[in-house]
Biotite code that builds the C-alpha atoms (Angstrom):
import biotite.structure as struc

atoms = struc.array([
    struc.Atom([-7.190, -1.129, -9.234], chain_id="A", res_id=1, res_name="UNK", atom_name="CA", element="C"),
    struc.Atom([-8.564, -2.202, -6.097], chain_id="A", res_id=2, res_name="UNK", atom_name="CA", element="C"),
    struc.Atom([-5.255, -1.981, -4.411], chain_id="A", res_id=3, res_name="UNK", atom_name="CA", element="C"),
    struc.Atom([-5.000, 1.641, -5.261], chain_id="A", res_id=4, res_name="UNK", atom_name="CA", element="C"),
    struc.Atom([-8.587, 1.582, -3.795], chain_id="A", res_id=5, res_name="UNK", atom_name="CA", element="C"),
    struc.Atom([-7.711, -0.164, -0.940], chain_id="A", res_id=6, res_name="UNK", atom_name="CA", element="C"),
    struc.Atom([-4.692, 2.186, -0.222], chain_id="A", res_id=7, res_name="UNK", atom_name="CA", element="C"),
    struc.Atom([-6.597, 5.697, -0.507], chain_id="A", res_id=8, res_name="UNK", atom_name="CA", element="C"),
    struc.Atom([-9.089, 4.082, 1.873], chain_id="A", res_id=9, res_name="UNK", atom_name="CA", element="C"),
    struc.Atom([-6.774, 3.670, 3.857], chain_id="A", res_id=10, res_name="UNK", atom_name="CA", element="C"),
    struc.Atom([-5.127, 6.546, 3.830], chain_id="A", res_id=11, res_name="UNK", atom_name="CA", element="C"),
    struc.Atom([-8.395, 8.412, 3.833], chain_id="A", res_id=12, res_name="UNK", atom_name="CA", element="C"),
    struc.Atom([-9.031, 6.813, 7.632], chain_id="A", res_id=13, res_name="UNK", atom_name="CA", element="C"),
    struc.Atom([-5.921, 8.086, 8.503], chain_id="A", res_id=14, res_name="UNK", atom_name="CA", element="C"),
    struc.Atom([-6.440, 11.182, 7.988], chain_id="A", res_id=15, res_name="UNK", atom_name="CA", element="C"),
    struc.Atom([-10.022, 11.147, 9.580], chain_id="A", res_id=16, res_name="UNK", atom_name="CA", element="C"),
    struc.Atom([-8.164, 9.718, 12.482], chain_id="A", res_id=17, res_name="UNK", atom_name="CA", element="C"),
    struc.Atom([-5.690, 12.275, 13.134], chain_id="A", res_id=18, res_name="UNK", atom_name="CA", element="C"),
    struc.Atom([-8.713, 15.375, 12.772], chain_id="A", res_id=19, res_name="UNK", atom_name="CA", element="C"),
    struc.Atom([-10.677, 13.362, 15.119], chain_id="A", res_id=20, res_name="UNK", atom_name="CA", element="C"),
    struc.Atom([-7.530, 13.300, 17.631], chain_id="A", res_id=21, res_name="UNK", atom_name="CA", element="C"),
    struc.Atom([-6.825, 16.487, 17.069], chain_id="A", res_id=22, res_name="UNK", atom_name="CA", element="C"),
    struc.Atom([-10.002, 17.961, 17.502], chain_id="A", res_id=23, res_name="UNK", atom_name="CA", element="C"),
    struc.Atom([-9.914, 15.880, 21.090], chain_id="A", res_id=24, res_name="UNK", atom_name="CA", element="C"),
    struc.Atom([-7.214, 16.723, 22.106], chain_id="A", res_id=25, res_name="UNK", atom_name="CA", element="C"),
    struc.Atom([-6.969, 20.588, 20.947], chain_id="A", res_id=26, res_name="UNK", atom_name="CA", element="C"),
    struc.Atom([-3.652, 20.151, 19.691], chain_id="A", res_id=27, res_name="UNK", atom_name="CA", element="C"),
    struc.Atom([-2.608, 20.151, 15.942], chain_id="A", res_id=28, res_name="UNK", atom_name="CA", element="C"),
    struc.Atom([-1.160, 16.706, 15.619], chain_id="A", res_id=29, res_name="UNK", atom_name="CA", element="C"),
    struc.Atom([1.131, 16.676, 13.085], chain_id="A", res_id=30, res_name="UNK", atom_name="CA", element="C"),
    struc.Atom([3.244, 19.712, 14.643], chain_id="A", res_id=31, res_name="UNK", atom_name="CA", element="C"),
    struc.Atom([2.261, 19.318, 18.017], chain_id="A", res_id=32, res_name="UNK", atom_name="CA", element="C"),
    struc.Atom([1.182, 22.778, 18.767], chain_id="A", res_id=33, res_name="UNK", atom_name="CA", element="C"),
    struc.Atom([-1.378, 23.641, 21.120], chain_id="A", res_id=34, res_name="UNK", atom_name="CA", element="C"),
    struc.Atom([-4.002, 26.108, 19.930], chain_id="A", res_id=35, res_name="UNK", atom_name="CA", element="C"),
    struc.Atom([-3.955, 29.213, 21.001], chain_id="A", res_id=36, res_name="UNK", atom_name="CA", element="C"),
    struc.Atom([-6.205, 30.122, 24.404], chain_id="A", res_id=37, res_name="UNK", atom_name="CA", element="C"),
    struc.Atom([-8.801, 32.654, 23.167], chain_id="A", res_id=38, res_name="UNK", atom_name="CA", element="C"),
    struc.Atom([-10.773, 35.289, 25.631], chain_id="A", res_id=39, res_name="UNK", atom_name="CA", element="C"),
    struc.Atom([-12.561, 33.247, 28.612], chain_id="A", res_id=40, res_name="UNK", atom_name="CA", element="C"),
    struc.Atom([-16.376, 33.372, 28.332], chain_id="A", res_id=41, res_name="UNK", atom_name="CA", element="C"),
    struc.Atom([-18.199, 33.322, 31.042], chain_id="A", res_id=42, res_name="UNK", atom_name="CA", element="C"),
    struc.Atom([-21.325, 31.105, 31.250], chain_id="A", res_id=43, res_name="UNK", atom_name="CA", element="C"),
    struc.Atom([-24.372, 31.179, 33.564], chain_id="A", res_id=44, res_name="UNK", atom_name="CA", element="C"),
    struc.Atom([-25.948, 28.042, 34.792], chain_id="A", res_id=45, res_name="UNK", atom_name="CA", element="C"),
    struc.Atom([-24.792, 24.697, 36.243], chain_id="A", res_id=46, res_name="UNK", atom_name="CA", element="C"),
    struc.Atom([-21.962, 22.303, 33.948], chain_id="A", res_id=47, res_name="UNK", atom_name="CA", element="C"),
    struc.Atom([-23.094, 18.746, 33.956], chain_id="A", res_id=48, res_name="UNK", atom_name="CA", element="C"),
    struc.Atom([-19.539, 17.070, 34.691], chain_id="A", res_id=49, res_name="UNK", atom_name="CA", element="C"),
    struc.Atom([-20.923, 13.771, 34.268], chain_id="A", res_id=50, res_name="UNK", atom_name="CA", element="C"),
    struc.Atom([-22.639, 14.181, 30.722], chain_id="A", res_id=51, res_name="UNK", atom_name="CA", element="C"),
    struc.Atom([-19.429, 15.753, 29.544], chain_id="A", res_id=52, res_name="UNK", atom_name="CA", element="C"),
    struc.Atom([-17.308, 12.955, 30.915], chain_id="A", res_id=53, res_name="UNK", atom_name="CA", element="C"),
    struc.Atom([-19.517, 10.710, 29.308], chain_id="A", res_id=54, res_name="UNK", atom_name="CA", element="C"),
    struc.Atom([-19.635, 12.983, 25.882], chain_id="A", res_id=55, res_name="UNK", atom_name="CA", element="C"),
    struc.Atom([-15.975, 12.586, 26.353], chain_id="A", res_id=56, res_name="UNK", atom_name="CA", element="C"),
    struc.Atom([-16.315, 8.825, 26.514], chain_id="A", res_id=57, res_name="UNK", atom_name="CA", element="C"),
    struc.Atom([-18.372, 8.529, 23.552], chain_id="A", res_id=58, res_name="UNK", atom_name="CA", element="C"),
    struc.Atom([-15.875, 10.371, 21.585], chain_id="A", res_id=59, res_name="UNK", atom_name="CA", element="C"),
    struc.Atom([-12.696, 8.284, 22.934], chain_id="A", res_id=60, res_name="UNK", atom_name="CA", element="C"),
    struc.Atom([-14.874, 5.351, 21.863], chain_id="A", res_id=61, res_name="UNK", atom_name="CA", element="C"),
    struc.Atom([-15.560, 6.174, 18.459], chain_id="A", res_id=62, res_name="UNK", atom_name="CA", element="C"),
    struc.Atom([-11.971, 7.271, 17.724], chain_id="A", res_id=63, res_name="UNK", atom_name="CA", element="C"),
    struc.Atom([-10.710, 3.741, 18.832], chain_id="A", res_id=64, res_name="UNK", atom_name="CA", element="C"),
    struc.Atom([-13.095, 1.802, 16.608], chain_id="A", res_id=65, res_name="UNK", atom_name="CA", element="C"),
    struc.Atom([-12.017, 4.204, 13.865], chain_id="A", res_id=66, res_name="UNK", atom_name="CA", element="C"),
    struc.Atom([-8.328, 3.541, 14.148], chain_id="A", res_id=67, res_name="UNK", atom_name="CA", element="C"),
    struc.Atom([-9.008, 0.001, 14.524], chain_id="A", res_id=68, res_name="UNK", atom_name="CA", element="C"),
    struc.Atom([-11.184, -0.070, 11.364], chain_id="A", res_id=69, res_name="UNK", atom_name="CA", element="C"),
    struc.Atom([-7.545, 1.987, 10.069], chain_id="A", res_id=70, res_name="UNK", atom_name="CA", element="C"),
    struc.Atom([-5.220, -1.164, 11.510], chain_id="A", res_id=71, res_name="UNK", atom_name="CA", element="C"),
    struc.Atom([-7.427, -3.747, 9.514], chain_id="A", res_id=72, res_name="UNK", atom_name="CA", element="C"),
    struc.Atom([-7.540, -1.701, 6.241], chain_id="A", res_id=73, res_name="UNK", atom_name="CA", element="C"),
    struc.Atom([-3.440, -1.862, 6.511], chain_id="A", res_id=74, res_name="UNK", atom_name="CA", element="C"),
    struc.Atom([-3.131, -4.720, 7.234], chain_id="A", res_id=75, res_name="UNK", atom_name="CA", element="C"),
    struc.Atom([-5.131, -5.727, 4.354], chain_id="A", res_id=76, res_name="UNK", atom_name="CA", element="C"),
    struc.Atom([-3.639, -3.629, 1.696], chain_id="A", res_id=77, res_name="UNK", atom_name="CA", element="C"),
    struc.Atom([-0.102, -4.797, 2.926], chain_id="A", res_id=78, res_name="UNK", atom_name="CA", element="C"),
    struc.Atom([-0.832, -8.556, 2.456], chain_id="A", res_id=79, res_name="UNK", atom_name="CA", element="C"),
    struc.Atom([-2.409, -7.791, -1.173], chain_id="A", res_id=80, res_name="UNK", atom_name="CA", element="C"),
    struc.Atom([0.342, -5.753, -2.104], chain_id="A", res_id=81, res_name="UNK", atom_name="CA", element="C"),
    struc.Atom([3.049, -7.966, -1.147], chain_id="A", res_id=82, res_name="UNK", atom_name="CA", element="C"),
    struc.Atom([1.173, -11.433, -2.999], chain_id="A", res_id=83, res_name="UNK", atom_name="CA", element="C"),
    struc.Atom([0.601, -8.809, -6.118], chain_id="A", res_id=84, res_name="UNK", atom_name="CA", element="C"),
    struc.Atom([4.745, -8.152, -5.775], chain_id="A", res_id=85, res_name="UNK", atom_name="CA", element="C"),
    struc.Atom([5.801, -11.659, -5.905], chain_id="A", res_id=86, res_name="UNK", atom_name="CA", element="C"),
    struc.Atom([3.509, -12.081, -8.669], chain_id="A", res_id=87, res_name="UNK", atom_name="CA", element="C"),
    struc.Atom([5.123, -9.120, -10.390], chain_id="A", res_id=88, res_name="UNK", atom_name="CA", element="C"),
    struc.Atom([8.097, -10.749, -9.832], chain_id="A", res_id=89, res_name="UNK", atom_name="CA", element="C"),
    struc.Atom([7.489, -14.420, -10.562], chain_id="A", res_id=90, res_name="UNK", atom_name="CA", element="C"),
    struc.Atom([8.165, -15.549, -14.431], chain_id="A", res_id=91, res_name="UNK", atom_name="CA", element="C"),
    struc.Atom([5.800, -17.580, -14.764], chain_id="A", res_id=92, res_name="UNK", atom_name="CA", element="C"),
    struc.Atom([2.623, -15.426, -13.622], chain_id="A", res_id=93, res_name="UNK", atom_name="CA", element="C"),
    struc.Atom([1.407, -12.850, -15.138], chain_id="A", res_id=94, res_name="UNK", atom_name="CA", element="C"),
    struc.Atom([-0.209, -10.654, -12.595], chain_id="A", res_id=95, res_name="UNK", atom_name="CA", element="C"),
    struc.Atom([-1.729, -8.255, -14.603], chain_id="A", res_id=96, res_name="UNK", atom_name="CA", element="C"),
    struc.Atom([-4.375, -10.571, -15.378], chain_id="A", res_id=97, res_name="UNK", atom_name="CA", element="C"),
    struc.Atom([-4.599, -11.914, -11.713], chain_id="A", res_id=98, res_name="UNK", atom_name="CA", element="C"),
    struc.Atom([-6.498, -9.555, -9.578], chain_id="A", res_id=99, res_name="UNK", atom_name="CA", element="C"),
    struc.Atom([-5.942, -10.026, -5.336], chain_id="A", res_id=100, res_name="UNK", atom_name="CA", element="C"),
    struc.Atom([-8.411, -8.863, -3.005], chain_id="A", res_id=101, res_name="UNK", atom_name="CA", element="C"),
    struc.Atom([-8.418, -9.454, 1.162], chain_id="A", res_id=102, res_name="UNK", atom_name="CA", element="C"),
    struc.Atom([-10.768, -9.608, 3.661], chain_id="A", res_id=103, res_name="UNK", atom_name="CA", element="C"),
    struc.Atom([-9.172, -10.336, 6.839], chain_id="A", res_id=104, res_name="UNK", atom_name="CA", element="C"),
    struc.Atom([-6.458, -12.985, 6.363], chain_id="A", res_id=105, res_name="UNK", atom_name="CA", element="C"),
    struc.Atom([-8.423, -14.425, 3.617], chain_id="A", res_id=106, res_name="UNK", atom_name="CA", element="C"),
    struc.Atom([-7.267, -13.955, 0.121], chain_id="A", res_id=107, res_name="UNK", atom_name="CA", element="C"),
    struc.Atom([-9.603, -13.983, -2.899], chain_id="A", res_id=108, res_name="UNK", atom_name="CA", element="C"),
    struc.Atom([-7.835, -14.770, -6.485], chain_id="A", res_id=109, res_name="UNK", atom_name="CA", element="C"),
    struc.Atom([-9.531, -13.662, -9.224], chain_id="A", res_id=110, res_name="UNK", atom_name="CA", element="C"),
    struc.Atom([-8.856, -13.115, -13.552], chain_id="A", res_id=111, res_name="UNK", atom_name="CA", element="C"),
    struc.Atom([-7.830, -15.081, -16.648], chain_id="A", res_id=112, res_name="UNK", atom_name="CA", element="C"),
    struc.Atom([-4.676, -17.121, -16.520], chain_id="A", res_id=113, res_name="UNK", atom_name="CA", element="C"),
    struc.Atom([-2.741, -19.053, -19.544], chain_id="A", res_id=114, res_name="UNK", atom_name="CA", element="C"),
    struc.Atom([-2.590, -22.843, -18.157], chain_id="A", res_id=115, res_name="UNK", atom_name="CA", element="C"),
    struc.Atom([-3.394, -24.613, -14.795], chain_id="A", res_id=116, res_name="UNK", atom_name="CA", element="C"),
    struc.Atom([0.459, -24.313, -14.199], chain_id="A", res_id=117, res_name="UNK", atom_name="CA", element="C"),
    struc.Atom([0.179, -20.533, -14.100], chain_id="A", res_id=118, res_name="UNK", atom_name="CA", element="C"),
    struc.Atom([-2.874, -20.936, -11.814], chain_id="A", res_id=119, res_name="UNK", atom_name="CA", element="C"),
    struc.Atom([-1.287, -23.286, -9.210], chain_id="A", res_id=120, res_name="UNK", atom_name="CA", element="C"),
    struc.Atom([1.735, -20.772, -9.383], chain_id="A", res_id=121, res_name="UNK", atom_name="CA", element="C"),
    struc.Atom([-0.349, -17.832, -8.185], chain_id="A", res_id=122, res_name="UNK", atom_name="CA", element="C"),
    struc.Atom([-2.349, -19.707, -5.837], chain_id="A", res_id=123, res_name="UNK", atom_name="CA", element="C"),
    struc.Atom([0.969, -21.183, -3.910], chain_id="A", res_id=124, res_name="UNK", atom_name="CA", element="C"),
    struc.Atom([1.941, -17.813, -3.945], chain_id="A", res_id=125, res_name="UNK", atom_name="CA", element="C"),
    struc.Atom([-0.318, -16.377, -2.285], chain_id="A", res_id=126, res_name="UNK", atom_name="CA", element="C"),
    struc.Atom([-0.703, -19.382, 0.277], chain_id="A", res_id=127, res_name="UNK", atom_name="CA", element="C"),
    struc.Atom([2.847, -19.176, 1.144], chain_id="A", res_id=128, res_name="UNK", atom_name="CA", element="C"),
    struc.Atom([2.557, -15.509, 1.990], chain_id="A", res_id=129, res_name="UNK", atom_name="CA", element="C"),
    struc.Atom([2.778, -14.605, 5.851], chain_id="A", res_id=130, res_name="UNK", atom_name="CA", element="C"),
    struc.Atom([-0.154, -13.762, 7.062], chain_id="A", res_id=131, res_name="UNK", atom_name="CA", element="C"),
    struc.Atom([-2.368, -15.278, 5.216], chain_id="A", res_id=132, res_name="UNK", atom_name="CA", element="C"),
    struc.Atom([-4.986, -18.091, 6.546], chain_id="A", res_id=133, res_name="UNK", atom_name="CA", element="C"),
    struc.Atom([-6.867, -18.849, 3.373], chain_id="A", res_id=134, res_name="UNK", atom_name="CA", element="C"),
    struc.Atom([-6.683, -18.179, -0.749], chain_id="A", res_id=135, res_name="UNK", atom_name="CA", element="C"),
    struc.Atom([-10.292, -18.181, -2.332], chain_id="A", res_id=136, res_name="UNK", atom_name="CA", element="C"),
    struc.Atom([-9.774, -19.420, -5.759], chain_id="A", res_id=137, res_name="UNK", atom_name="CA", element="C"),
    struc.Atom([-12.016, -17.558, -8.302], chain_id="A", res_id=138, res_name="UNK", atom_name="CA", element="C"),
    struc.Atom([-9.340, -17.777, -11.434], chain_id="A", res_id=139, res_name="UNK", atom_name="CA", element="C"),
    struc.Atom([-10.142, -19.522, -15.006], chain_id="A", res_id=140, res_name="UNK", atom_name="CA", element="C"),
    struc.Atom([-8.285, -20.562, -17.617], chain_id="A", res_id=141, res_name="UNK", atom_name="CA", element="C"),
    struc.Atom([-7.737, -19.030, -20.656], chain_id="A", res_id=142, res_name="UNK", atom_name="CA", element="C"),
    struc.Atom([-8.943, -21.144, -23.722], chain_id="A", res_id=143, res_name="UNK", atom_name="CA", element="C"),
])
C-alpha cells in the first residue's frame, strides 16, 4: 500500500514539475510547442528589470528544489519496489505480510513473519540490495 503511495507521489511531483516548467518556459512540454503570441499590450510606466530577473530567480529556484524533492521520491520507490520483488520472488518469504518503507537509503522492515528464518531471509534481502545503507528491523514473529 505504501508503495502504491509512494509511486502516485511520485508521479504527482512529476507532473507538478513539468506545469511549473512549462509555465516558465511558455512552451507546452510534452509536445514542445510554443504558445501562440497574442496582441502586444502596451504598458505605461517604467519595467523593473532587476525585480523580474530576480522573480525569475525565485521561480528557477523553486522548480529545482521541486525536481530534486521528485529525484529522491524515485529513488525511494525504486529501492522499495525492487526489495518487495525479490521478496515476491523468494520461497521462503512471504512478502505480503512484510511491509518495506524508505527514507533515503535507509530501509524500514515492518509485519508478521512465520519463524526467525523467514525474518533473517527478508532482512538479508533487503541488506544485499544496491543502494541501500541501512535495514531498520521492526518485524515480529508470528506465535
Amino acid at each position: 500500500m505504501r508503495t502504491v503511495v509512494a509511486l502516485l507521489l511520485t508521479v504527482l511531483l512529476i507532473v507538478a514539475a513539468l506545469i511549473a516548467v512549462s509555465y516558465v518556459t511558455g512552451t507546452n512540454v510534452l509536445s514542445g510547442r510554443q504558445k501562440p503570441e497574442s496582441n502586444t499590450i502596451g504598458t505605461t510606466g517604467n519595467v523593473d528589470v532587476n525585480a523580474a530577473r530576480e522573480r525569475g530567480a525565485e521561480v528557477g529556484e523553486k522548480v529545482a528544489v521541486a525536481a530534486e524533492k521528485v529525484r529522491e521520491s524515485a529513488a525511494e520507490a525504486a529501492l522499495t519496489s525492487k526489495i518487495t520483488a525479490k521478496m515476491v520472488l523468494d520461497d521462503y518469504v512471504k512478502a505480503r505480510a512484510i511491509n518495506v518503507t524508505t527514507r533515503g537509503s535507509t530501509v524500514t522492515l515492518s509485519g508478521t513473519v512465520r519463524s526467525t528464518d523467514e525474518r533473517q531471509r527478508a532482512l538479508r534481502l533487503a541488506r544485499e540490495t544496491a543502494g541501500v545503507t541501512s535495514v531498520v528491523d521492526q518485524l515480529s514473529i508470528a506465535r
